[in-house]
C-alpha positions as CSV (number, residue, x, y, z in Angstrom):
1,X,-17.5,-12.9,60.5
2,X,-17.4,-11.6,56.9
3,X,-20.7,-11.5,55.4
4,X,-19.4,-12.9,52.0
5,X,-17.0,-15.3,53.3
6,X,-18.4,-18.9,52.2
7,X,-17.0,-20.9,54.4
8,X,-19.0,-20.3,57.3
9,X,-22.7,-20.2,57.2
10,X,-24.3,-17.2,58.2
11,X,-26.9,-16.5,61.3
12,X,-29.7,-14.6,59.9
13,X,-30.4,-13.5,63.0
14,X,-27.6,-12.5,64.7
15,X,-24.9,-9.4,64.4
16,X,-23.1,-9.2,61.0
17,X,-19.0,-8.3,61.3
18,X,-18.3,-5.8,58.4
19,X,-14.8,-5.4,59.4
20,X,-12.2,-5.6,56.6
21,X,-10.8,-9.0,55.6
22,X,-6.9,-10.1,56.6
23,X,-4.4,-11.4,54.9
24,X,-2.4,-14.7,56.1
25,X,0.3,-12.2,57.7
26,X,-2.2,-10.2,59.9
27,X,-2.1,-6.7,57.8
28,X,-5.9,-5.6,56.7
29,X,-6.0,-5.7,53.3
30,X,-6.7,-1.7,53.0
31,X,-3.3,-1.9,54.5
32,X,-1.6,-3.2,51.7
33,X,-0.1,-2.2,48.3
34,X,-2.5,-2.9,45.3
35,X,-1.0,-5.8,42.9
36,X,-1.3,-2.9,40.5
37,X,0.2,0.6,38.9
38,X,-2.8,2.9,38.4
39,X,-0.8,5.0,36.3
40,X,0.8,2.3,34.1
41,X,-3.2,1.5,33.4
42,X,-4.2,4.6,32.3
43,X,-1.0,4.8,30.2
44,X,-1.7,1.5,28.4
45,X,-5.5,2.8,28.2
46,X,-4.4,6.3,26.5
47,X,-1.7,4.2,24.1
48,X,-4.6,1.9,22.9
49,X,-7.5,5.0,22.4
50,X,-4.8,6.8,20.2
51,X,-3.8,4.0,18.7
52,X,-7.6,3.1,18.0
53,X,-8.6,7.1,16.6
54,X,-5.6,6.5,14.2
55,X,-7.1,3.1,13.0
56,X,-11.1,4.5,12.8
57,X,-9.3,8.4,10.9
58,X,-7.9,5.5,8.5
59,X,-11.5,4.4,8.1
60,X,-13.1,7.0,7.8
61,X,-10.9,9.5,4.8
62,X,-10.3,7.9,1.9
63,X,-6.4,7.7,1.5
64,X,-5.6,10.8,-1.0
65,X,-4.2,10.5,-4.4
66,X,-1.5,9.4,-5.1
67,X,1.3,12.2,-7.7
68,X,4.0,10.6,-9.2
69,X,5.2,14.2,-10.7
70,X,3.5,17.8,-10.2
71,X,2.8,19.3,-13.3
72,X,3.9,23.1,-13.5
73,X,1.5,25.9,-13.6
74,X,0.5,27.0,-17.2
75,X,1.7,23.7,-18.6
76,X,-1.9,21.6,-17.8
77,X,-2.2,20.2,-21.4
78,X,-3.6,16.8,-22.6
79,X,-0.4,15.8,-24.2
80,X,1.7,16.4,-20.9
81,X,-1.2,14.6,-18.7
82,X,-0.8,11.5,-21.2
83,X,3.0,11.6,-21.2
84,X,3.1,11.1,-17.3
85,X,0.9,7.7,-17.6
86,X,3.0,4.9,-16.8
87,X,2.5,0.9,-17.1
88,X,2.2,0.7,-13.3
89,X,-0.8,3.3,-13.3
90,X,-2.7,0.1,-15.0
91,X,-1.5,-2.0,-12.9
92,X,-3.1,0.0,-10.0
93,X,-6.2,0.2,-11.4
94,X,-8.4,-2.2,-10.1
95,X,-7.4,-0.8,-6.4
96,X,-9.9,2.1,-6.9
97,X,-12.6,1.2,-4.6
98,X,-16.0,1.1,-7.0
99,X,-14.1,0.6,-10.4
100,X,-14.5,-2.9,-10.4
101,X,-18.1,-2.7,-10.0
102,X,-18.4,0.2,-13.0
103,X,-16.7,-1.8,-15.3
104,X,-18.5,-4.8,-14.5
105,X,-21.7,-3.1,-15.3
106,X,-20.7,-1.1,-17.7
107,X,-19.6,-4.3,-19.8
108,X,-23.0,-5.6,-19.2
109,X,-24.7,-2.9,-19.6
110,X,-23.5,-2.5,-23.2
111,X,-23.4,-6.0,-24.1
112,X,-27.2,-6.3,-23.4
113,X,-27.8,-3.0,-25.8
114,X,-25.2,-5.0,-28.5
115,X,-27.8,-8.0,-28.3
116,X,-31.2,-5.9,-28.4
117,X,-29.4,-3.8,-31.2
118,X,-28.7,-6.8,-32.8
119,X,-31.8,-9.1,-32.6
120,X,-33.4,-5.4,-33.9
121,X,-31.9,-6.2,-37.2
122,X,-29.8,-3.0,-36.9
123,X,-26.3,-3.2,-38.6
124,X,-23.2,-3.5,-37.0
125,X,-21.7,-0.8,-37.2
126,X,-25.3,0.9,-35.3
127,X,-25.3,-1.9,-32.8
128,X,-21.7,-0.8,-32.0
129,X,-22.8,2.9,-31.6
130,X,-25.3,1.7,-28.9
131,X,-23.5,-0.6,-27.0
132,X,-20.5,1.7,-26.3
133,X,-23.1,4.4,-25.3
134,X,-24.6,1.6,-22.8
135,X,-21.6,1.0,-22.1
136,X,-20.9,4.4,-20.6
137,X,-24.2,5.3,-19.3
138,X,-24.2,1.8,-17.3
139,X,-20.2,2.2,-16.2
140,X,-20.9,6.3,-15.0
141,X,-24.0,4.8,-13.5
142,X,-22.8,2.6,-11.3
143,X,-19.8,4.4,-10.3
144,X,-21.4,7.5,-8.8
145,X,-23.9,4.9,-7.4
146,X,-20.8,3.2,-5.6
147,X,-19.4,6.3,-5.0
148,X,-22.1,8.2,-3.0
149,X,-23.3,5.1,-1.1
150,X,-19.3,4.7,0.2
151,X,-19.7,8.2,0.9
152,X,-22.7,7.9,3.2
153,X,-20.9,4.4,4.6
154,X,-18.0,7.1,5.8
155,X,-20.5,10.1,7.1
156,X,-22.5,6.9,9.0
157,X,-18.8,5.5,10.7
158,X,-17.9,9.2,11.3
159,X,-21.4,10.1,12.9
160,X,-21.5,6.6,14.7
161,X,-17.7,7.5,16.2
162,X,-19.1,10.6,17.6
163,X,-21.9,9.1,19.2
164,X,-20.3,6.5,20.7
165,X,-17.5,9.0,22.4
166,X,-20.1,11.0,23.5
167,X,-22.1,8.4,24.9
168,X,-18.4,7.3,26.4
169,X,-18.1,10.8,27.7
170,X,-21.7,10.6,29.4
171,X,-20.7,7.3,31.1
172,X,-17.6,8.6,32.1
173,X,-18.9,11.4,33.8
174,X,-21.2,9.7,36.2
175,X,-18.4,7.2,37.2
C-alpha cells in the first residue's frame, strides 16, 4: 500500500509499502519519461532573467540625452547653442523628470514674494525684482531637491537588485 494513497485507509500498526506508485499500463512511474523538457525550462528561465535585467538596467540609468547635432570643437559659443534650439525642444520639455515640480514651485515661490512685496507697499517695479528672484531660488530649490532624492530612489533599486540576487545566489546554492 502507498502511504499517501487516500483511498485506502491506513493500519497504524501494521507494515507500510513504500514501493513506487504504477501507472494504469503496469510501468513504475520512475520508469517513465517526464511530461517535461528540463532543458526547454531552463531556456525559458534564462530568456525571462535577461529579459528581466534589461527591464530593471532601464530602471535603474536615467536614459542619456538626447543630440540632435554635435557641435564642433572650438565652435562652443552662445549664439551656435541658441541656433540649434528647435520648436520640438519645447515641446519635450515637460518629459524631464523633476521640471514639472521646479516650475510649479518656482511659480509659487515667486508669486508669494510678489504678494508680500506688494502688501509691503514696495513699488512694482521692486516687487517684480523679488518675485523673479523667488522665483529662481524656489525653481533651483526644488529641482536639486527632486533631483538628488531620484538619485537615491536609483542607488536604493540598484542596491535592492544586488541584494536580492545575492540572496538568490545564497538560495540557489543550498538547493
Amino acid at each position: 500500500m502507498w502511504p499517501f494513497n487516500s483511498n485506502k485507509p491506513q493500519d497504524q500498526d501494521g507494515p507500510v509499502d513504500f514501493s513506487a506508485p504504477v501507472t494504469s499500463d503496469g510501468k513504475m512511474l520512475d520508469d517513465t519519461k517526464p511530461r517535461f523538457d528540463l532543458e526547454d525550462i531552463q531556456a525559458k528561465k534564462a530568456a525571462l532573467l535577461k529579459e528581466l535585467k534589461e527591464k530593471e538596467a532601464e530602471l535603474v540609468r536615467p536614459p542619456p540625452p538626447k543630440i540632435t547635432k554635435p557641435v564642433p570643437e572650438g565652435e562652443a559659443k552662445v549664439s551656435n547653442v541658441v541656433s540649434q534650439i528647435g520648436v520640438n525642444d519645447f515641446k519635450t520639455v515637460t518629459q524631464i523628470p523633476c521640471f514639472r515640480d521646479a516650475m510649479i514651485t518656482g511659480f509659487i515661490t515667486g508669486g508669494s514674494v510678489l504678494g508680500v512685496m506688494l502688501s509691503m507697499r514696495r513699488s512694482t517695479l521692486s516687487a517684480a525684482n523679488w518675485a523673479i528672484g523667488g522665483f529662481t531660488i524656489g525653481a533651483v530649490a526644488k529641482w536639486e531637491m527632486c533631483r538628488y532624492n531620484r538619485k537615491q530612489s536609483f542607488e536604493n533599486a540598484a542596491l535592492a537588485h544586488q541584494v536580492y540576487a545575492k540572496r538568490k545566489a545564497l538560495e540557489e546554492g543550498k538547493e
